[in-house]
N, C-alpha and C positions, 0 to 999 in steps of 0.2 A: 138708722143712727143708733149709735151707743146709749142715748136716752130713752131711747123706746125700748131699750130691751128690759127683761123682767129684774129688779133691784137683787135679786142672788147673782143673774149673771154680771150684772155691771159688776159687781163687787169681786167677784173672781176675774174679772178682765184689770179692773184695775190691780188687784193685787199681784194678779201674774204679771202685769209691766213694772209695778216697784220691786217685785223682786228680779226684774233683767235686769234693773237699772243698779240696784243693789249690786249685785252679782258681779258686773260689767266692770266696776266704779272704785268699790270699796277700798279696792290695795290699794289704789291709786290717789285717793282721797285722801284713804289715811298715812301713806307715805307723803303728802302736799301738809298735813297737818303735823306730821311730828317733824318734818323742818319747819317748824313755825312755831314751837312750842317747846318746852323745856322740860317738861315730865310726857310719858307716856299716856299715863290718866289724864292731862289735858287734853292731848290730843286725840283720844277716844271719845272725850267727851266732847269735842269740836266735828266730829266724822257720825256720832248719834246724833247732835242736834242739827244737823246738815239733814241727814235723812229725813231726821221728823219732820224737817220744813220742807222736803220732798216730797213726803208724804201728803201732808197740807196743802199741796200745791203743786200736785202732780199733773195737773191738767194747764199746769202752765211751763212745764219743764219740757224743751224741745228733744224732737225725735235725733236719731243719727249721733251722729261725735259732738254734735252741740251739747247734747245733754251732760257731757261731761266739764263743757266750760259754762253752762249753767250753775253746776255744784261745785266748783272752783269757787266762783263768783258768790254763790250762798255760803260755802266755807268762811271764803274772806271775810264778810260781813258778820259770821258767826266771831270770829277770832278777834272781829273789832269788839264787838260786843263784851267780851272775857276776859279781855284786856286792855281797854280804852286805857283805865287810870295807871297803867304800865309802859313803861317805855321798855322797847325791843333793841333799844342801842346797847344791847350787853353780849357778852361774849359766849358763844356756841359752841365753842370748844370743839374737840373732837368730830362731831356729827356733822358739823359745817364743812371741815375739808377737805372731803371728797367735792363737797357743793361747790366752791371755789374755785377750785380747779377749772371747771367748767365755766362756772359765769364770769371768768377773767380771761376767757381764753383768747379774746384780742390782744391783751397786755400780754400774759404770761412767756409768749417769745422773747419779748425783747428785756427780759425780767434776771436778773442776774445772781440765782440761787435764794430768791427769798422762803426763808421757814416757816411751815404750814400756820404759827401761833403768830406771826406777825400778818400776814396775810387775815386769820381772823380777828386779829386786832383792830389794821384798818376798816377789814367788812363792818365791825361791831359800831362803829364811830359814825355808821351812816346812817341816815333816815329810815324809818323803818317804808315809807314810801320807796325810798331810795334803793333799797334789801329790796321790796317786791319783785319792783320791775325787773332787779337783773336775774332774783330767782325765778321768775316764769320764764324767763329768755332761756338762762344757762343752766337751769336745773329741770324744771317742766317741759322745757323744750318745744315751749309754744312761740309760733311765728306773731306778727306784730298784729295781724289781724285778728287773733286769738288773744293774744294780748289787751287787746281793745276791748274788746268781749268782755273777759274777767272785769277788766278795770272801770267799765262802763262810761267810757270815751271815746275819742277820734282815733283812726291810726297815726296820724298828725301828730296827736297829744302824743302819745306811747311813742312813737319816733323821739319827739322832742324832750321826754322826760328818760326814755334809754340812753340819749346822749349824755345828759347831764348828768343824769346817774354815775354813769362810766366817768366822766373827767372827775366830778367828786371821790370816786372810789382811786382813779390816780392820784390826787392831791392827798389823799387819805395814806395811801401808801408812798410817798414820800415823805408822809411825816413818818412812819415806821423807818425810813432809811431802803425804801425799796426802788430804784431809782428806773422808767419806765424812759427808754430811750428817743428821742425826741420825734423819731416817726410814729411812734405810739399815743403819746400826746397831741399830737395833732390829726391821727385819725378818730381819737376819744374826741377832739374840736369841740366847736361853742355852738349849743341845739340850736340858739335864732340861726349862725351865720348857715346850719345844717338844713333846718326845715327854712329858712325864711320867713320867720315869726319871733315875734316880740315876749318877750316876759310876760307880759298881759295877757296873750291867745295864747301863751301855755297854762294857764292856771286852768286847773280841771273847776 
């Protein structure tokens, strides 16, 4: 066992695996941070202290492709931390709409020429909750049980708060004047009648 070996070797074992995990993770992290952040130097400084709490605690950070939705999940938590007394309902400008694109992409068919700055207008008007869940979906590109992962819930839950999400970000862009046409709205639907759960077994 790893304990028994002699304290030079442990230390060269561990550090060879923080830095695969390093190595593996990094762009990836810190592209999941600078959409989440509004300066560059924030989001360096969210993708250090991700690590260091990797480092800290690297005997608890899992093997394989997990370990990357492990450090998603310590990111987030980092990013709560840095900006708790901040709200993230402001506008992203630029950097965001590429991201949109993608995390509307149910809507965006039935969508009738709406402009990249109106589109982040509604985005910006959502819950910063509300912003997570579509950006792990339509920009991370993680399935709901990865989702789950990150967000430290049911798949259940992430189901039921991806619906709501999404009808909120329709309501949102019809206040901008973007008008989502009526089969669009109704596969965005209402999460209880979706998952079969009440208000109350959706609260995380």
């Amino acid at each position: 066992m790893e304990t028994e070996l002699p304290t030079e070797r442990a230390t060269e074992l561990r550090r060879s695996r923080f830095e695969r995990l390093y190595e593996g993770n990094f762009h990836l992290l810190l592209a999941y941070a600078l959409r989440r952040t509004d300066k560059a130097a924030d989001a360096a400084d969210v993708v250090a202290d991700t690590f260091l709490v990797a480092w800290r605690r690297l005997e608890d950070v899992p093997e394989g492709d997990r370990a990357r939705l492990w450090l998603y999940g310590t990111a987030r938590r980092v990013l709560a931390n840095h900006y708790r007394s901040l709200r993230r309902a402001r506008s992203l400008n630029d950097k965001l709409r590429g991201a949109l694109e993608v995390a509307v992409e149910e809507v965006e068919e039935q969508l009738t020429g709406p402009s990249s700055d109106a589109l982040a207008h509604a985005f910006a008007r959502l819950s910063g909750d509300d912003q997570e869940v579509l950006m792990l979906v339509g920009v991370e590109g993680l399935d709901r049980r990865q989702v789950a992962e990150v967000l430290g819930c049911s798949r259940a839950n992430v189901r039921i708060r991806l619906h709501r999400a999404r009808r909120r970000f329709a309501n949102e862009l019809q206040r901008v004047g973007i008008e989502p046409q009526r089969s669009s709205a109704a596969d965005l639907g209402d999460g209880r009648r979706a998952a079969g759960c009440s208000d109350a077994e959706a609260t995380p």
